[in-house]
C-alpha positions as CSV (number, residue, x, y, z in Angstrom):
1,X,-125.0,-38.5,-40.0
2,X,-124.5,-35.8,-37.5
3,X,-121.1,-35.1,-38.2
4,X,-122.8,-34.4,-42.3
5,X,-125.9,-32.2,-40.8
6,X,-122.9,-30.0,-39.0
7,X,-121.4,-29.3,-42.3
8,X,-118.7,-31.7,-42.1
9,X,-117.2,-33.4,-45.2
10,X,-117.3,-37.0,-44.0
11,X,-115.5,-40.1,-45.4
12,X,-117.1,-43.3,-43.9
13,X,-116.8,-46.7,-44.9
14,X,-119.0,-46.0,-48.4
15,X,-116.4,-43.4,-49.3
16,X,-113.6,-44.9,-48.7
17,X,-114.5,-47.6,-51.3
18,X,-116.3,-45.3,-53.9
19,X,-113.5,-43.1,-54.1
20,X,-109.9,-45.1,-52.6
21,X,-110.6,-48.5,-52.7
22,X,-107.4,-48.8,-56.0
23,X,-105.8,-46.7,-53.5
24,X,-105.9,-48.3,-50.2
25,X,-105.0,-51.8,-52.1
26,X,-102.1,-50.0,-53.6
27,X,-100.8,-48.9,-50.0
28,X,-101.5,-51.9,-48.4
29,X,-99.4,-54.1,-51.0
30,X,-97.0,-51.5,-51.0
31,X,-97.0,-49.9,-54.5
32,X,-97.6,-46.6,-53.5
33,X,-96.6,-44.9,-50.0
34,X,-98.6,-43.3,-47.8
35,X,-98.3,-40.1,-49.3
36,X,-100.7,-40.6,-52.3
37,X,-103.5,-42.2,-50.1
38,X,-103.0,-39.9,-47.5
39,X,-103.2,-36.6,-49.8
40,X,-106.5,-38.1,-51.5
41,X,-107.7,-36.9,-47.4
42,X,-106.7,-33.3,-48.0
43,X,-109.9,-31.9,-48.2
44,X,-112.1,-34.3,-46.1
45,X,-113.3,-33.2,-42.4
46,X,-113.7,-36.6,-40.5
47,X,-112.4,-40.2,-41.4
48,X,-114.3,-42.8,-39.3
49,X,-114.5,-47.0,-40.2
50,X,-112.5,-49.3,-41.7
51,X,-110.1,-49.7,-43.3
52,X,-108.8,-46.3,-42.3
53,X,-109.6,-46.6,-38.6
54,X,-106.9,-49.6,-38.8
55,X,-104.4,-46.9,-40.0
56,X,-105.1,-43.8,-37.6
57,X,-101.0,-43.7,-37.3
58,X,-100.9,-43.4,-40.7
59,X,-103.2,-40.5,-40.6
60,X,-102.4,-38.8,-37.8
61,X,-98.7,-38.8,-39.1
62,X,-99.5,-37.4,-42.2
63,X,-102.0,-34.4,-40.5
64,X,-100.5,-34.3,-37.0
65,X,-102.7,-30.9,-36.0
66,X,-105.7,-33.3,-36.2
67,X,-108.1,-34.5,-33.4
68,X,-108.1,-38.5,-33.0
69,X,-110.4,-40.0,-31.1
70,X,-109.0,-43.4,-30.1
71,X,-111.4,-46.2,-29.4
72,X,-109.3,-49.2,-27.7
73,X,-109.6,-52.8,-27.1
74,X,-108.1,-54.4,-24.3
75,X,-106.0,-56.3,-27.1
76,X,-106.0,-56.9,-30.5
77,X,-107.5,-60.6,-29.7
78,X,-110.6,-58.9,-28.4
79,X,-110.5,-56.4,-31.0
80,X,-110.1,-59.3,-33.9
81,X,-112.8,-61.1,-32.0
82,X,-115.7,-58.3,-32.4
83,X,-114.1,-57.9,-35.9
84,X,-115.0,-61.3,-37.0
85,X,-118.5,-61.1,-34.6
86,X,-119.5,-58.3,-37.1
87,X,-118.6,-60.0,-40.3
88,X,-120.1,-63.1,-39.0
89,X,-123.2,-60.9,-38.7
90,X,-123.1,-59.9,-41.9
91,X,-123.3,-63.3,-43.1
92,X,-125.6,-65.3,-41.2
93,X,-128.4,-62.3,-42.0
94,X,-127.6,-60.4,-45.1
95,X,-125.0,-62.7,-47.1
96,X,-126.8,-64.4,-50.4
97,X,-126.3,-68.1,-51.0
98,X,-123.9,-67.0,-54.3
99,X,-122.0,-64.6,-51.9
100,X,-118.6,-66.8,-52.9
101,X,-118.7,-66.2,-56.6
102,X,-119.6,-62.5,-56.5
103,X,-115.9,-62.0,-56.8
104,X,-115.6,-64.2,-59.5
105,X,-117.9,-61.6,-61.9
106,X,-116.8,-58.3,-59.9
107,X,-113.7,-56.9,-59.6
108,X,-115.3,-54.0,-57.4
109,X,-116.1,-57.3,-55.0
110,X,-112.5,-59.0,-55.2
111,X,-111.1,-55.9,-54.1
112,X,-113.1,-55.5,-51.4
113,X,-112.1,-58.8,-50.1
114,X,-108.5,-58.3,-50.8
115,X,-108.5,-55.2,-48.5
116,X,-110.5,-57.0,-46.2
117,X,-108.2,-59.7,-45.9
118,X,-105.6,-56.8,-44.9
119,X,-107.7,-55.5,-42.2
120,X,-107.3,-58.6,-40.5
């Protein structure tokens, strides 16, 4: 929110569905290269969350005058660990009993766990 009330044009984890989930999938399964995801940034200020946190090499390839601020884990155990803490999170207090089948009736939904299961 601050980085909005400075006058930044800020791509969280919202945006980066709403407007690049088709895009991301495409990356990740390698029908498109990075180019085409990575000029759909062109005009945006700051990228924070996932999934584009996972591919800050990507990024920072692509725009290499831009600032990173690197966040690390001690290893990718621990950092899968607090991954799977948060999604775990997510389900035991704000997942619905028909959480399963929401892909089944939403392609919006079966892409989103598509690209999840490429974050991991």
């Amino acid at each position: 929110v601050a980085l909005r009330d400075l006058g930044y044009s800020v791509h969280d984890f919202e945006e980066h569905l709403e407007y690049n989930l088709d895009n991301y999938l495409d990356f990740l399964e390698g029908k498109k290269d990075s180019n085409y995801l990575m000029e759909q940034y062109r005009d945006v200020d700051v990228v924070v969350d996932q999934p584009a946190c996972t591919l800050w090499q990507t990024f920072f390839h692509h725009y290499p005058d831009c600032k990173v601020i690197l966040m690390e884990r001690k290893s990718a155990e621990v950092w899968y660990e607090s991954y799977t803490k948060m999604l775990q999170y997510y389900i035991d207090n704000h997942a619905v009993w028909y959480e399963n089948y929401i892909g089944w009736f939403s392609s919006t939904r079966s892409k989103f766990d598509l690209l999840n299961r490429h974050n991991m």
